[in-house]
N, C-alpha and C positions, 0 to 999 in steps of 0.2 A: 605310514607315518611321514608325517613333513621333514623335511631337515631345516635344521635350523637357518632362521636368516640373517645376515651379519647385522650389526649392528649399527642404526641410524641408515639401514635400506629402507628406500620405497619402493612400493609397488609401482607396477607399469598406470599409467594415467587411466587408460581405461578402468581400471580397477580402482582408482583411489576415487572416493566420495569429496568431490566439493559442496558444501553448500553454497548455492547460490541465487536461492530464492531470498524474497524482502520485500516485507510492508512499503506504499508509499503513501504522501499523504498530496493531495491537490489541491492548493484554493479556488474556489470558488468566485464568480463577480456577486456583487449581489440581489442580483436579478433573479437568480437560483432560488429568492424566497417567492416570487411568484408564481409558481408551481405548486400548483396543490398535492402534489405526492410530495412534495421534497416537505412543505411546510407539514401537510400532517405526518409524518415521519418524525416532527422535531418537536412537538408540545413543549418542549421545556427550553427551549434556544430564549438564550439571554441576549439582548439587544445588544450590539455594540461590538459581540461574538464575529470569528469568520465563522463563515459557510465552507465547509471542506468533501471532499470526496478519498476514504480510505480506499484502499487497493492490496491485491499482493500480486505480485509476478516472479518469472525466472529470470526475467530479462535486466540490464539494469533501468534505475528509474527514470532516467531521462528519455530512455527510449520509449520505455511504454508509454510514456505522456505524449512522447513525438505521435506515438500510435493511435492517440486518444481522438488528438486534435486532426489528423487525416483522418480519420473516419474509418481506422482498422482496428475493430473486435473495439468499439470504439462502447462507452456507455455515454448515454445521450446528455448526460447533465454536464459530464468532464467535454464532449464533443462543444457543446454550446456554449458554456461556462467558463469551461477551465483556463487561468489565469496564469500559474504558476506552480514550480513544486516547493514544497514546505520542509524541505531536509533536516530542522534543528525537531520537528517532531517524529521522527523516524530513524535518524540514520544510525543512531546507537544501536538500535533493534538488530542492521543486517548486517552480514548476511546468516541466515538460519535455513533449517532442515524445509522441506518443503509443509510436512505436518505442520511446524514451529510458525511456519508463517500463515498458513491458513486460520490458526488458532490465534496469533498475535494480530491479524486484519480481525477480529470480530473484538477481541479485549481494549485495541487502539481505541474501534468506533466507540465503544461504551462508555472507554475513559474520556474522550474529548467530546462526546452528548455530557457526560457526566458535569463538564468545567464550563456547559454553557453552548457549546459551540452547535450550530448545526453541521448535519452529518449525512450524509450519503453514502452505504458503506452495500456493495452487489453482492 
C-alpha cells in the first residue's frame, strides 16, 4: 500500500505528464494554387480564401515553422510556400495530449476546407 501523500505535493518532473503537443496552422503564398496536388486536394476552395498548411507538433510552433523553412522534416508546400504562422486559428486548441493533437490536426483541416479555405494538412 502507498502512503499517503501530503497534500498539494507534486510528483518529481519526470513523473508529472505535461502536455505539450499542438496544432499549428501556416499560411500559404498563393502560388500554392498552382500545384496540382494542392489544387485537386481542394475542389471546394472559395476564391478570395487563404491557402493554409495544418500541422501538429511537440515542439513549439514557431520552431517547427523555423524547421519547415530550413528544409528539416520540412513538407515541401510549407518549405516553398510558407509565409507565416496563423496563431488566432490555433492557439486556443494548445497545448493538448499528444492523441488530442493528432486528432484536432485532422478536424482543424476539415473545419477550415469546410469555411472555404484551401488546405494542406500531411
Amino acid at each position: 500500500m502507498r502512503p499517503m501523500e501530503p497534500k498539494g505535493h507534486q510528483p518529481p518532473a519526470q513523473k508529472r505528464r505535461r502536455h505539450h503537443h499542438g496544432v499549428y496552422v501556416v499560411e500559404l503564398a498563393d502560388q500554392v494554387w498552382n500545384e496540382p496536388r494542392f489544387r485537386a486536394a481542394n475542389p471546394n476552395y472559395r476564391l478570395g480564401k487563404p491557402f493554409v498548411y495544418v500541422g501538429m507538433t511537440g515542439l513549439d510552433p514557431d520552431l517547427r515553422f523555423d524547421k519547415h523553412k530550413a528544409g528539416i522534416q520540412a513538407n515541401r508546400f510549407v518549405f516553398a510556400y510558407g509565409l507565416r504562422l496563423l496563431p488566432a486559428l490555433y492557439e486556443v486548441y494548445n497545448p493538448m495530449p499528444y492523441e488530442a493533437a493528432r486528432e484536432m490536426e485532422v478536424e482543424l483541416a476539415i473545419g477550415l476546407r469546410e469555411a472555404g479555405y484551401g488546405v494542406w494538412q500531411a
